[in-house]
C-alpha beads as a LAMMPS data file, in Angstrom:
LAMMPS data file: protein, C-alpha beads

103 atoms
102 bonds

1 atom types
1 bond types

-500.0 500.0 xlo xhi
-500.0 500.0 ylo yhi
-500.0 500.0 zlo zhi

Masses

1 110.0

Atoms # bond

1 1 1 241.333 95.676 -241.046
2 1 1 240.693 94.133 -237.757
3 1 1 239.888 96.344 -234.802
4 1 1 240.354 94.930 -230.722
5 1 1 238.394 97.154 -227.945
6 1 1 239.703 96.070 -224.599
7 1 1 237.812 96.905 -221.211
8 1 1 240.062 96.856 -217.787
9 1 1 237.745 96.245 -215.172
10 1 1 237.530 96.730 -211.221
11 1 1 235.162 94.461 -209.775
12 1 1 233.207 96.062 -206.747
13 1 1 234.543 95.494 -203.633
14 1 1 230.868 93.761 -202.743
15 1 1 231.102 91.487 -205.855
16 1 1 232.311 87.790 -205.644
17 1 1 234.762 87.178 -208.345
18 1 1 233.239 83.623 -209.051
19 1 1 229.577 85.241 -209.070
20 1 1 231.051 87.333 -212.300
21 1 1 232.846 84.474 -213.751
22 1 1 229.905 82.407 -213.891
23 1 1 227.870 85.342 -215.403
24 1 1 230.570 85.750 -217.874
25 1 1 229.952 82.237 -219.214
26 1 1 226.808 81.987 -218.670
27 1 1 225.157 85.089 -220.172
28 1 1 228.071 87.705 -221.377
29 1 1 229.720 84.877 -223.472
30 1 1 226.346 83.623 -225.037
31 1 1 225.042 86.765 -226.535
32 1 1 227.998 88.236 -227.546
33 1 1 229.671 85.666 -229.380
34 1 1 226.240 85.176 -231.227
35 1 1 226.652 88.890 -232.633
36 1 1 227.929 89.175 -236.267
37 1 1 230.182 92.863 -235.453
38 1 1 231.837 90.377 -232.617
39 1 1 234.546 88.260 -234.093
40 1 1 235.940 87.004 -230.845
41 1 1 235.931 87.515 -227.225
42 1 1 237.787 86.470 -224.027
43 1 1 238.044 87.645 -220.666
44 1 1 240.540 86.826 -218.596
45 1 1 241.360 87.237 -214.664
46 1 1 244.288 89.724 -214.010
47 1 1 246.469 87.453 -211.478
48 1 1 249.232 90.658 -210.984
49 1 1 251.278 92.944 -212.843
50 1 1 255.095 91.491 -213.770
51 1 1 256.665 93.860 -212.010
52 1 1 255.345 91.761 -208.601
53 1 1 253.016 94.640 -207.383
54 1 1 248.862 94.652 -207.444
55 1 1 247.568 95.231 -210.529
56 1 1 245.062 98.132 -210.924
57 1 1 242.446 95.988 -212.397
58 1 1 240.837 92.633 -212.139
59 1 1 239.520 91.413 -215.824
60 1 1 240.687 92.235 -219.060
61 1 1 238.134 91.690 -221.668
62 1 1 239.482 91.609 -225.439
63 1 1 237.306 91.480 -228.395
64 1 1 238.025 91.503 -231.699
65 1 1 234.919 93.156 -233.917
66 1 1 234.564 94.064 -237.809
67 1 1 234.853 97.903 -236.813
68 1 1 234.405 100.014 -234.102
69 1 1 231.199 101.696 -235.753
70 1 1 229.381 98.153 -236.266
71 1 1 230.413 97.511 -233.118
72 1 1 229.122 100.690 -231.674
73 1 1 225.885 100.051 -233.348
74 1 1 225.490 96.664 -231.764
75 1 1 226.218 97.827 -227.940
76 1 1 222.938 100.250 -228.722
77 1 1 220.929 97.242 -229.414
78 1 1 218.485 96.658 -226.267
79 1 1 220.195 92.975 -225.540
80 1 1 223.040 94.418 -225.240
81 1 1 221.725 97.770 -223.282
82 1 1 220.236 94.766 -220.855
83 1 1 223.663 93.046 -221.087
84 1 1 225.553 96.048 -220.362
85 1 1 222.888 97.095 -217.372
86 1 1 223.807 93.370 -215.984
87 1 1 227.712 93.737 -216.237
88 1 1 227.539 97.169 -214.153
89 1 1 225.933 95.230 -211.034
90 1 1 229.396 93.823 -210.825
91 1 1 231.907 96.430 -212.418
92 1 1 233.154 99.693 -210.188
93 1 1 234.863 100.993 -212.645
94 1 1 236.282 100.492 -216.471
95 1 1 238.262 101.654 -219.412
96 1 1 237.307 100.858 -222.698
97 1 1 239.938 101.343 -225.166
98 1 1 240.429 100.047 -229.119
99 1 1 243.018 99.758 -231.313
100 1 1 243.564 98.715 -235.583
101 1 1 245.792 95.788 -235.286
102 1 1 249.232 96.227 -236.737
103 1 1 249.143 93.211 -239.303

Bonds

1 1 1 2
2 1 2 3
3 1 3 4
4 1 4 5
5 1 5 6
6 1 6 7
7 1 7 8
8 1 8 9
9 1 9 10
10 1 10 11
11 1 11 12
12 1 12 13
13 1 13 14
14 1 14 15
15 1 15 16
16 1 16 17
17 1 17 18
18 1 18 19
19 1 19 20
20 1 20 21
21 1 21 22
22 1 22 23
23 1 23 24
24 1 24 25
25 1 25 26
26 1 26 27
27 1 27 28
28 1 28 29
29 1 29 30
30 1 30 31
31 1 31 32
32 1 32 33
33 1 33 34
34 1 34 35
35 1 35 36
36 1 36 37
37 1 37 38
38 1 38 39
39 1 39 40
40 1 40 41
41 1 41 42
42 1 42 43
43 1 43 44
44 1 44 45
45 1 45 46
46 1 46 47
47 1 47 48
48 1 48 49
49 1 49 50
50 1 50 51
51 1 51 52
52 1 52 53
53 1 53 54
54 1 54 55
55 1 55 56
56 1 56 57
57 1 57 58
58 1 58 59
59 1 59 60
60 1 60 61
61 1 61 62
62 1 62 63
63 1 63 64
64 1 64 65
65 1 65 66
66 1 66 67
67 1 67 68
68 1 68 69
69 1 69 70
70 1 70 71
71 1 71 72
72 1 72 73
73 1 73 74
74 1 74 75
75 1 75 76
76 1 76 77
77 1 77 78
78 1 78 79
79 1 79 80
80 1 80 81
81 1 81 82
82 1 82 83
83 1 83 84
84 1 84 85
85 1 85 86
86 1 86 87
87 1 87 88
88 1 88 89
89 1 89 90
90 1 90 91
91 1 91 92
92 1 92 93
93 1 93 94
94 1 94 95
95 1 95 96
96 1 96 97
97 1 97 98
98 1 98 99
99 1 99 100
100 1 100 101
101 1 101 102
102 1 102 103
């Protein structure tokens, strides 16, 4: 079974959108594509909804993981508790979400 957690994230208002890109790639990416629970991961910048309006976030980040309890686990790990302290300097708000994927 493969398992995706997705996060929808609002940047804060004081937060320049390259500032978190570059952090992305620079530390986010590093340490947690180096984790064993974290099969793949991607962010990518919400440009709008279809429909033409705003959309209600800015970044969608999908990862793929082994399970949601190993990936639990790993999120508890002090890197991550550091990476996670990091990523809330520039995130207002989020919704973390996961799914099985339908195979």
């Amino acid at each position: 079974m493969a398992y995706r957690v997705f996060f929808l994230n609002k940047l804060r208002n004081s937060v320049d959108p390259a500032d978190y890109e570059h952090w992305v790639r620079e530390t986010d990416y590093p340490v947690a594509r180096r984790d064993p629970a974290i099969q793949r991961y991607e962010v990518t910048r919400v440009d709008g909804a279809l429909s033409g309006e705003s959309a209600s976030v800015d970044y969608l980040e999908v990862l793929e993981v082994t399970g949601i309890e190993e990936y639990r686990r790993t999120i508890e790990a002090p890197e991550f508790k550091s990476l996670l302290a990091e990523w809330s300097e520039f995130v207002e708000s989020s919704e973390a979400i996961y799914g099985e994927v339908i195979e």
